[in-house]
C-alpha positions in Angstrom: 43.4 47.2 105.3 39.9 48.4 105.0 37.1 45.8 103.5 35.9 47.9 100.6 32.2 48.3 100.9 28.8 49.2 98.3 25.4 50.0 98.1 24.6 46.5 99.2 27.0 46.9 102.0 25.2 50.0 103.2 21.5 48.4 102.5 21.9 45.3 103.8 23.5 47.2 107.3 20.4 49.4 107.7 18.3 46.8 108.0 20.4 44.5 109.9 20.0 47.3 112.6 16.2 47.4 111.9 15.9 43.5 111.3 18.5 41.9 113.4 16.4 38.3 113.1 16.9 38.0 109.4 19.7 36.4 107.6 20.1 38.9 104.9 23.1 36.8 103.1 20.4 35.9 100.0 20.2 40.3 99.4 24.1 39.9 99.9 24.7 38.2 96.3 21.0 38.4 94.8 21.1 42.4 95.0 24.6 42.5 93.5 23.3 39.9 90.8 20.7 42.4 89.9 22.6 45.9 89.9 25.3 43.4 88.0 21.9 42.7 85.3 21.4 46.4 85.0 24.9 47.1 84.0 25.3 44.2 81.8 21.8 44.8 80.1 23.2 48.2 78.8 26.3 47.0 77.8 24.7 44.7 75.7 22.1 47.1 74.4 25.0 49.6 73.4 26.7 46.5 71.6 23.4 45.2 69.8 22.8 49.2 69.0 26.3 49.9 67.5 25.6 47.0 64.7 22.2 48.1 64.2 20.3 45.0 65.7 17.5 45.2 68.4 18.3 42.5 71.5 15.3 40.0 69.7 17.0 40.3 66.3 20.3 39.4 68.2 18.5 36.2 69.7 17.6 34.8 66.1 20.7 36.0 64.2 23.1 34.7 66.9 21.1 31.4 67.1 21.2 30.9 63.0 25.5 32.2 63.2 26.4 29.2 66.4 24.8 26.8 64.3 27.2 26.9 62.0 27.4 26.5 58.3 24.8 26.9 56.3 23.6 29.4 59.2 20.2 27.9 58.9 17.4 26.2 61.1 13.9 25.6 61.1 11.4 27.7 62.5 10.7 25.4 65.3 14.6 25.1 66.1 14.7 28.7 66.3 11.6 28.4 68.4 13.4 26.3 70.9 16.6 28.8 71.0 14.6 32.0 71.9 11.1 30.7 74.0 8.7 32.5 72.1 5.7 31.6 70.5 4.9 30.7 67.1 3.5 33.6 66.2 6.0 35.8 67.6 9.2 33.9 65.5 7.0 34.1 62.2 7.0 37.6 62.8 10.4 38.1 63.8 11.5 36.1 60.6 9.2 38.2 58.4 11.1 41.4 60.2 14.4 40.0 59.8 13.6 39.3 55.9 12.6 42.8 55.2 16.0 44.2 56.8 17.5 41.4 54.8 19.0 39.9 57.3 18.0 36.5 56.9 15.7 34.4 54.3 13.4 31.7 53.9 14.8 28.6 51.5 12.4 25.3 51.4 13.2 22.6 53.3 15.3 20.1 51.0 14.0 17.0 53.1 10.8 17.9 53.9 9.4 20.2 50.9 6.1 21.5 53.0 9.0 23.1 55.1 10.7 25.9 55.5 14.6 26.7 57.0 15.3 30.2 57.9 19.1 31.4 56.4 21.5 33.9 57.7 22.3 36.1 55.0 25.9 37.9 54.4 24.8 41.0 56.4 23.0 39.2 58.3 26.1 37.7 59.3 28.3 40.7 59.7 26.3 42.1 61.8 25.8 39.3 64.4 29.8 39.2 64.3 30.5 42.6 64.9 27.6 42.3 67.6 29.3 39.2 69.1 32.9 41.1 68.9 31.5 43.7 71.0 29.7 42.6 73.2 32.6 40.1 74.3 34.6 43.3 74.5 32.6 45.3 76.6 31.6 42.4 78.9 35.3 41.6 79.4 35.5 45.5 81.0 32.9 44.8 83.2 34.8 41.7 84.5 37.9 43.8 84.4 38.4 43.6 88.3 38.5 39.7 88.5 41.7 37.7 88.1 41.1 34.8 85.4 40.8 32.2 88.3 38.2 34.1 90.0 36.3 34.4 86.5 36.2 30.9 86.3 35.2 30.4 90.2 32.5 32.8 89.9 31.4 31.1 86.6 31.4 27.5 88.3 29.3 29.3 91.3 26.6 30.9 89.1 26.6 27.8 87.1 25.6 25.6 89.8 23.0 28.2 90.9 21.5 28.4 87.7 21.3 24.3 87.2 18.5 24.6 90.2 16.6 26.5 87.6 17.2 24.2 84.6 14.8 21.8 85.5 
């Protein structure tokens, strides 16, 4: 049987011939990683669009749904979730309460403080965003058995632990 070959394939063969004294194995999986990215980045874009949220309202809403009930945090928890600046959350909070999606409530143990709220369709939409998006990531895994789902995860797990630091 014939090994199946891609665009990396054919890439990584040209310049073997034109470069036949460089290991091109890191092109090998870091290409595919990337043309993986691209596809994964619209399939998440179509799942964000379908429930009417923008990729950064996804970041804040999903991090206010996983932490459970009440669906709320602070503004510097949120901060910590989604590595933006002050400034940026504020404003994404401000957004996010004019589309009613979330709200500010003071702080019960600190009343100089505020906790940001998920609000009911605030929370419809970041589960019919999370439904989705498992769903259309599940076709792009399609190809891979279970076990090789979870090999592949352990892999890119212990590559991305070298960046973690």
């Amino acid at each position: 049987m014939a090994k199946e070959t891609d665009e990396v394939d054919r890439i990584v063969q040209a310049w073997v011939a034109q470069r036949p004294d460089l290991d091109f194995s890191p092109l090998e999986v870091l290409s595919r990683v990337d043309r993986l990215s691209r596809h994964l980045d619209r399939a998440r874009r179509d799942a964000f669009r379908r429930s009417d949220l923008e990729p950064w309202e996804w970041d804040v809403l999903s991090a206010l749904r996983r932490a459970g009930e009440p669906f709320q945090l602070s503004p510097k928890q949120l901060l910590l979730q989604t590595l933006v600046s002050s400034g940026t959350m504020t404003n994404r909070i401000d957004r996010l309460v004019g589309r009613r999606l979330v709200h500010r409530v003071a702080d019960p143990d600190d009343g100089r403080s505020i906790l940001v709220t998920l609000t009911g369709e605030g929370k419809t939409r970041v589960d019919a965003a999370i439904t989705r998006l498992v769903d259309a990531e599940a076709v792009l895994l399609a190809t891979l058995s279970r076990s090789d789902r979870d090999r592949l995860a352990g892999l890119l797990r212990k590559l991305s632990l070298g960046f973690d630091v």
